[in-house]
NUDO-513961 format. One record per atom (N, C-alpha, C): residue in three letters; x, y, z. Coordinates in pm, whole numbers, plus 50000, padded with zeros to 5 digits. Example, Ala and Ser with C-alpha at 12.3 -4.5 7.8 and 13.67 -1.06 7.14 Angstrom:
<recs>
Ala513194943150780 Ala512304955050780 Ala513204967050780 Ser512854977550708 Ser513674989450714 Ser512905000350787 
</recs>
This chain:
<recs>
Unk312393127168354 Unk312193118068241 Unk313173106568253 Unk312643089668228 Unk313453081568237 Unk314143081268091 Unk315493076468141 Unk316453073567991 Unk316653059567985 Unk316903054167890 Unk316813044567830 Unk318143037767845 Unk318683027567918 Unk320283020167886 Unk320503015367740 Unk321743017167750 Unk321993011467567 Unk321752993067638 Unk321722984067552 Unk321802972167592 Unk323192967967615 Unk323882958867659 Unk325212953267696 Unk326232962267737 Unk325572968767858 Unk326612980267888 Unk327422973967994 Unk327132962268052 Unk328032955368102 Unk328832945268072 Unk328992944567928 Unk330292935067844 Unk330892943067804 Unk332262935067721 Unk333402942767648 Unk332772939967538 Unk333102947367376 Unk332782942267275 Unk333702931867207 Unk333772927467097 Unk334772921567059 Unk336352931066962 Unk335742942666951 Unk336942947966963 Unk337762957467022 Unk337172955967135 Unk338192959167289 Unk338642946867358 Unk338002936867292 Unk338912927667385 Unk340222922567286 Unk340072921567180 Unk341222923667062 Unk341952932367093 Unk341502943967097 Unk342542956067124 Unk343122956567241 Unk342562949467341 Unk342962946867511 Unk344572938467463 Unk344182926467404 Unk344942912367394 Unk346382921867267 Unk345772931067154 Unk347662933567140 Unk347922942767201 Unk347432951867312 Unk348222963267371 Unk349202951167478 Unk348622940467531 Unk348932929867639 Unk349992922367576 Unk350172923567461 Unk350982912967350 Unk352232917667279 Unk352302937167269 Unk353252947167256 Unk353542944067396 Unk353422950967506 Unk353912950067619 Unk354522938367678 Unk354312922567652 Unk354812910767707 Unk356472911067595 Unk355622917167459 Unk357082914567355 Unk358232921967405 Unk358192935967493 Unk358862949067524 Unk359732939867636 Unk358922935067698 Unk359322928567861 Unk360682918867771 Unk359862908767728 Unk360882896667677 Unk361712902267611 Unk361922912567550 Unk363132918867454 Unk363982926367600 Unk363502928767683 Unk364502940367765 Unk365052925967858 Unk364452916867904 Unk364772905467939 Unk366112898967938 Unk365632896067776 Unk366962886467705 Unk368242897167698 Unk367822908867659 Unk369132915467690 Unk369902922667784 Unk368752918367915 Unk369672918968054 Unk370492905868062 Unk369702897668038 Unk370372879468014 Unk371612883267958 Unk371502884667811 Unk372422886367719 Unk373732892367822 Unk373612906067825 Unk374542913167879 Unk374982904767998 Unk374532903168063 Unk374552889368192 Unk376042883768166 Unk375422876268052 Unk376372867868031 Unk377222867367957 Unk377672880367893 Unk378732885067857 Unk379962891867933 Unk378812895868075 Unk380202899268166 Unk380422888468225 Unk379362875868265 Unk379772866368361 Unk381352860168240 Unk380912857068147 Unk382142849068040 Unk383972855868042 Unk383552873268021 Unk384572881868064 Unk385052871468170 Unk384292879668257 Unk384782873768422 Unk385542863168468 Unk384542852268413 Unk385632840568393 Unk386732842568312 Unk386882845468274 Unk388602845968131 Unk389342854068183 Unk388912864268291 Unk389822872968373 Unk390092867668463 Unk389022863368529 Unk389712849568656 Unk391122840068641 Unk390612830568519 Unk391782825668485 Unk392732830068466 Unk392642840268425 Unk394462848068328 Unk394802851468496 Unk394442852768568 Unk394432865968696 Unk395522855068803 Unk394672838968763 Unk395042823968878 Unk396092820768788 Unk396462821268659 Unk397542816268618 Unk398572825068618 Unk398742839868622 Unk399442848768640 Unk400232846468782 Unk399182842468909 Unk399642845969013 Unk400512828769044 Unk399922820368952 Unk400992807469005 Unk402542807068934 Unk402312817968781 Unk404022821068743 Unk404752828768855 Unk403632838868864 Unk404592844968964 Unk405212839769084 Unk404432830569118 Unk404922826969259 Unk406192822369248 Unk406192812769094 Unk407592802869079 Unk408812810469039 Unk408532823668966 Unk409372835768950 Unk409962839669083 Unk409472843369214 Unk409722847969333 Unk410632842269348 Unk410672832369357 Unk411412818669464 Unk412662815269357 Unk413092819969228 Unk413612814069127 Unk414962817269161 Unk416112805869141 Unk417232807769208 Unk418252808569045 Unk417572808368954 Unk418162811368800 Unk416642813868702 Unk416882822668599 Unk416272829168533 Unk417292823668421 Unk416612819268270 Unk417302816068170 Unk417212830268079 Unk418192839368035 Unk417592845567984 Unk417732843667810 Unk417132856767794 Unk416622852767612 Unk418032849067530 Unk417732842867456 Unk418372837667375 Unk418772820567364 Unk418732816367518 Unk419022805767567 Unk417542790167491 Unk418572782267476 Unk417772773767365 Unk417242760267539 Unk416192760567473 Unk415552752567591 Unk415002735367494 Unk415872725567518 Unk415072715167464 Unk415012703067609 Unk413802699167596 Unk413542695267790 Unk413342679267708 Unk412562674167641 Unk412382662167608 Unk411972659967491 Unk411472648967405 Unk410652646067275 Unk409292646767264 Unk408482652867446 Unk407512646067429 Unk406522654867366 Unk405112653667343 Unk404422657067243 Unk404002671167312 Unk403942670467462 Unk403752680467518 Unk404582690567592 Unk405612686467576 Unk406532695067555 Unk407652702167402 Unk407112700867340 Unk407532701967183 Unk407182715067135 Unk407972723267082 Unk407162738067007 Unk406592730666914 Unk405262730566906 Unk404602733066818 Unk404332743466682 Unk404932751266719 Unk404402767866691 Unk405402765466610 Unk407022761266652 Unk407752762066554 Unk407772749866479 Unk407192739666526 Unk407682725966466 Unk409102716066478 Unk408982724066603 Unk410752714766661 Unk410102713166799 Unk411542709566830 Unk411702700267009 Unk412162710567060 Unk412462722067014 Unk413942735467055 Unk412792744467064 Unk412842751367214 Unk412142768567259 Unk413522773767263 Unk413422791667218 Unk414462801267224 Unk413822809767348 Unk414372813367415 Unk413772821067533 Unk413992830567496 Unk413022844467478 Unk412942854567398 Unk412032854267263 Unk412082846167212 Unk412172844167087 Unk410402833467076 Unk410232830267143 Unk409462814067165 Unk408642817867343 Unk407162818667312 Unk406552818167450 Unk406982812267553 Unk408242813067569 Unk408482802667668 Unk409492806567784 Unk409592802967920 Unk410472810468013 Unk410772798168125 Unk412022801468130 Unk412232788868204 Unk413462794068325 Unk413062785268431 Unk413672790768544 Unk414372772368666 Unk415132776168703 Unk415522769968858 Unk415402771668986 Unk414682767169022 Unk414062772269139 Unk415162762769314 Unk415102769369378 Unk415752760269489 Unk415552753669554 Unk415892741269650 Unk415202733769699 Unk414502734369787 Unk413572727069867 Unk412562733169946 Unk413442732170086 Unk414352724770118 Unk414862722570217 Unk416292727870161 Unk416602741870129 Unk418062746670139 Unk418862743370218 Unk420152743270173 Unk421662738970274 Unk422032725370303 Unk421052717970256 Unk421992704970219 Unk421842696570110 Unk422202704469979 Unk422002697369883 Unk422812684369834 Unk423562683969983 Unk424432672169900 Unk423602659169966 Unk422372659070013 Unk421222651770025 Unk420682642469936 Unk420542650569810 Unk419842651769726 Unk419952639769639 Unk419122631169619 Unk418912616969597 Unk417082619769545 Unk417122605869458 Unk415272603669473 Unk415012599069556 Unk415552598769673 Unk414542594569817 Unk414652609869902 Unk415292614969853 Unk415242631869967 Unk414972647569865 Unk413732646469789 Unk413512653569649 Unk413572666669714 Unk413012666769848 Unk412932683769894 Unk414432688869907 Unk415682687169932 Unk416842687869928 Unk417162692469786 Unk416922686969670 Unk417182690169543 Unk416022700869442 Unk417552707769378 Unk416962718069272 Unk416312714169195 Unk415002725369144 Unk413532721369079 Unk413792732368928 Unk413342721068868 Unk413612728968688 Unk412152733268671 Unk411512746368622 Unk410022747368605 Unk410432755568426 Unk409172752468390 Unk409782761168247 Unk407542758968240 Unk407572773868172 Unk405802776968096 Unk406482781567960 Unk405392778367908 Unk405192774867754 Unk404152778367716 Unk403862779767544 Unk402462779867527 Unk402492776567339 Unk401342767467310 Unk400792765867203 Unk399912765667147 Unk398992759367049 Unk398152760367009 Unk397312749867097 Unk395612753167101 Unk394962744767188 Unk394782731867068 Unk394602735666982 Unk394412718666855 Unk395092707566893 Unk396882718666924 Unk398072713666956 Unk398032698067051 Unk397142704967154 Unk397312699467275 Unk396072687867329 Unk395472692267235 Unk393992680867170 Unk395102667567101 Unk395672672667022 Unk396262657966961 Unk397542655167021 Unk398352662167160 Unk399082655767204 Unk398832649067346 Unk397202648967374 Unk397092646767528 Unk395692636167472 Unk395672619567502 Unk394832609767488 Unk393272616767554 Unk392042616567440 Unk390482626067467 Unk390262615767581 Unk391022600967659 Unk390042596767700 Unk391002601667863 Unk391842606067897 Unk393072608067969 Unk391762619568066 Unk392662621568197 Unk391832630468272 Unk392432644468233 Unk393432649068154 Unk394112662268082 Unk393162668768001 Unk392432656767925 Unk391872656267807 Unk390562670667831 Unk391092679367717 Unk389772687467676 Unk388972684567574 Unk387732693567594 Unk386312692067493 Unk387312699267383 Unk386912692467257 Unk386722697367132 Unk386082710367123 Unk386552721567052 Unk386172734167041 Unk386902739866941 Unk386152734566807 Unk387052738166655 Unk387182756866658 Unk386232760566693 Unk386172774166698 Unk387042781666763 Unk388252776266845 Unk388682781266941 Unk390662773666942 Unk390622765766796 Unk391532757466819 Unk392672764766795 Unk392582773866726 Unk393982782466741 Unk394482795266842 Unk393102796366924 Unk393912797967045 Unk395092790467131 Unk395812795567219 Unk396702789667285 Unk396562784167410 Unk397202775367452 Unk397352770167670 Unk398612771867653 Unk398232776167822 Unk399852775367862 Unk400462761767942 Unk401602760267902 Unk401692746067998 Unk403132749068083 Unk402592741768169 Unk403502740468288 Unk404272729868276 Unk406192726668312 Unk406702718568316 Unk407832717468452 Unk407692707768547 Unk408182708968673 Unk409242693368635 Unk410342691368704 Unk411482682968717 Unk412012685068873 Unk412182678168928 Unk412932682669035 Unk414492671068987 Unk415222677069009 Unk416802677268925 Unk417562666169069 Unk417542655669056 Unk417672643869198 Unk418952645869124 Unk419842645269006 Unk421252644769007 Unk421922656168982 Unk421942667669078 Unk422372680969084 Unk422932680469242 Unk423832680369315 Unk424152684869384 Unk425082698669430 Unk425432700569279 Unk426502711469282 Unk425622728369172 Unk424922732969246 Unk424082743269132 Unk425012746269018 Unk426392751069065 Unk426802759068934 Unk426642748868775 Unk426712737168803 Unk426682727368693 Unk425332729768603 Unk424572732268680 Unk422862733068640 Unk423042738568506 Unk422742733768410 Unk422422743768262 Unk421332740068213 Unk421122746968103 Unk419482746768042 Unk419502732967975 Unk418292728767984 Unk417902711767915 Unk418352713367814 Unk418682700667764 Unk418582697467617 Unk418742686267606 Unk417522682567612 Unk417262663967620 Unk417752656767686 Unk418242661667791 Unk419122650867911 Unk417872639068026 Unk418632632368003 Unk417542616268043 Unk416642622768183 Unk417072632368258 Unk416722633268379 Unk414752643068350 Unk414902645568217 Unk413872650768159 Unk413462643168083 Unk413372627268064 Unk412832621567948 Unk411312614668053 Unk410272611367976 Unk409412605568029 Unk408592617468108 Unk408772629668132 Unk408212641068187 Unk407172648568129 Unk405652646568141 Unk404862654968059 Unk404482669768094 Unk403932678767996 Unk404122690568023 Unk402432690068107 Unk402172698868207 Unk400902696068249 Unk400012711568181 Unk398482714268141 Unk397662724668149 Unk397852736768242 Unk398072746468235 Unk397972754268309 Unk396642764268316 Unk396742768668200 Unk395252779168133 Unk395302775167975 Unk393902777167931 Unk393452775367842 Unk392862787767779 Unk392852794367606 Unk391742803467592 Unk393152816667590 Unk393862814467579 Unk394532825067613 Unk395112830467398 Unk394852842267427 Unk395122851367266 Unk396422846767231 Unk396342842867078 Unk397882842267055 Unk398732852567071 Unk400412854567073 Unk400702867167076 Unk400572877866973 Unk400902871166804 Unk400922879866685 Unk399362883266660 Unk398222877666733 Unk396902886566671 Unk396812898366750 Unk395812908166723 Unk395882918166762 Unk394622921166852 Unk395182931266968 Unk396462941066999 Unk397522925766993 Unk398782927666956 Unk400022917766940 Unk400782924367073 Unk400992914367172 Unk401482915867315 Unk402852901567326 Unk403812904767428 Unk404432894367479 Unk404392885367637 Unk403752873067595 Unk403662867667694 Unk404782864767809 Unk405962867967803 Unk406922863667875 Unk408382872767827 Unk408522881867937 Unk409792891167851 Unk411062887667992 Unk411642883067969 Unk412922880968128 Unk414302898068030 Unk413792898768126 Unk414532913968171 Unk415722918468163 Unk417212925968114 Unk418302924668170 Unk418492921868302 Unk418212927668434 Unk417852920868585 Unk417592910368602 Unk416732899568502 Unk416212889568528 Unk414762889568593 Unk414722902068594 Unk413202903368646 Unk412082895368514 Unk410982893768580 Unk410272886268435 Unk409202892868474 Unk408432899168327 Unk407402905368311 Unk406332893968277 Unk405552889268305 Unk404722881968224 Unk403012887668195 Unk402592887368119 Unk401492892568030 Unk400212887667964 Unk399042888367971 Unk398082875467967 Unk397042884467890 Unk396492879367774 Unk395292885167699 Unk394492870267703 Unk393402869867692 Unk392322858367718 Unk391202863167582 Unk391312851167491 Unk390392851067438 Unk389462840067400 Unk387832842967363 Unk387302828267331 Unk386112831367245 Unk386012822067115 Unk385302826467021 Unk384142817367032 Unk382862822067032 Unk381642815867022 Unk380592820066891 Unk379692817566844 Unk379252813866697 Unk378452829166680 Unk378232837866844 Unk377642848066882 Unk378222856166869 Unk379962855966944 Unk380422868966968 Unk382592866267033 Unk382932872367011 Unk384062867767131 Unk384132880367170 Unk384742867167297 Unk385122872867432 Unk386232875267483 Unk386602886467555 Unk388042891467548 Unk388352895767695 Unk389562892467740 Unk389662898467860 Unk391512897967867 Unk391942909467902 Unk390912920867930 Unk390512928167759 Unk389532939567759 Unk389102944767647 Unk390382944467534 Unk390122949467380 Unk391242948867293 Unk391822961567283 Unk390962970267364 Unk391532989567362 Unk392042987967486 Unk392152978667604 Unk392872978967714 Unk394612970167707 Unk394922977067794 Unk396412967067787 Unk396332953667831 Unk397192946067809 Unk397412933267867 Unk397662929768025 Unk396782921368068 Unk397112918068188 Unk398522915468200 Unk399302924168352 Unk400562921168323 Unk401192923368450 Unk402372919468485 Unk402662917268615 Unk404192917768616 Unk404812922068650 Unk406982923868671 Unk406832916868820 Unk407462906568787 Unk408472896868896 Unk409622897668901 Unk409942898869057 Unk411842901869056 Unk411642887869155 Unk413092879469074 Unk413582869169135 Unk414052871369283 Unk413942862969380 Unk414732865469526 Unk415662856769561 Unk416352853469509 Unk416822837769517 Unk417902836469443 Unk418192845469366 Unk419452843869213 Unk420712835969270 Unk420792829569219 Unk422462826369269 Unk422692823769399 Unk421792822669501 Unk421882821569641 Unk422542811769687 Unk423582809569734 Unk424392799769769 Unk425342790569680 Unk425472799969550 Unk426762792269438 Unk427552795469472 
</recs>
């Protein structure tokens, strides 16, 4: 006996092809959600990453100047280097860092050409002793002491302005021929006109928490120095290293102390 075909047994109806289009429409949403938060995650470690990088490159250029340091100031010692805007505590609102006391560590380093410092002139700078001192303030700080149109000059980032930079300050000391004389600045002309330069940016203040010290000089004179990295975005901040981990941190022993006084 012949049977009969239903009619349109070779189309879809119209509601299998509806039902085709949201099973196709759950599944594209599943994709794009697992997507964005491989993205997401992405780029929460790439941001880490970077902020560990930095703390990791600015760690290793203190240290280097720590190695080589032929005096270590230690705490207590009042550091005033010049008037200028970038070299100024901020934090406290004076011209005066306390070493110990004040992010700040300051050292003498020796000349690049040891053993004849009685060379030492501004025409023979490698012959003469080098003053380095790091610091750190607020980034707002350093927005209104460095011209936006200057090549120093950073982006605006209100969100982020009370984080800190660290700054770097180098002198090479042309009227020192005799080390033992060397003492800590305090506004002497040979430091006037000297700006403090960027070192890192993004870096945690010390009193927020975990509350860490950026710069501890040692009875030895050894110097510990210590780096938390942070940066706030409208999403999330970013921390490096984590806030349940310790502070990036590193003990430098001077090689150089007193070498030839």
């Amino acid at each position: 006996m012949k049977q009969v075909g239903r009619a349109g047994t070779g189309g879809f109806s119209l509601i299998e092809v509806l039902t085709s289009l949201l099973i196709l429409g759950i599944i594209s949403l599943a994709f794009i959600r697992i997507f964005s938060t491989t993205l997401d995650a992405t780029g929460r470690i790439n941001d880490r990453n970077t902020l560990l990088h930095e703390a990791q490159l600015a760690e290793q250029i203190i240290a280097s100047r720590v190695k080589l340091a032929w005096e270590v100031f230690p705490p207590g010692t009042s550091i005033r280097i010049n008037n200028g805007a970038t070299t100024r505590n901020h934090l406290a609102g004076s011209n005066t860092w306390v070493v110990g006391s004040d992010p700040m560590l300051a050292l003498v380093l020796p000349p690049k050409k040891p053993g004849y410092t009685e060379r030492c002139d501004t025409s023979n700078p490698d012959f003469c002793f080098r003053f380095f001192a790091y610091y750190a303030f607020r980034r707002s700080d350093y927005l209104s002491a460095v011209s936006p149109t200057s090549a120093e000059a950073l982006f605006p980032d209100s969100q982020n302005d009370d984080t800190w930079v660290i700054m770097e300050f180098r002198r090479v000391l042309t009227n020192v021929t005799d080390p033992s004389t060397i003492a800590p600045p305090n506004g002497d002309s040979i430091y006037a006109g000297v700006k403090g330069r960027l070192l890192v940016e993004y870096v945690q203040p010390e009193t927020d928490s975990p509350a860490y010290s950026l710069f501890t000089v040692n009875p030895d004179k050894s110097v510990d120095v210590a780096l938390r990295m942070i940066r706030h975005t409208s999403k999330r901040d970013y921390r490096a290293p984590k806030a349940s981990e310790p502070p990036l941190t590193i003990r430098v022993v001077p090689r150089n102390l007193g070498v030839g006084n």
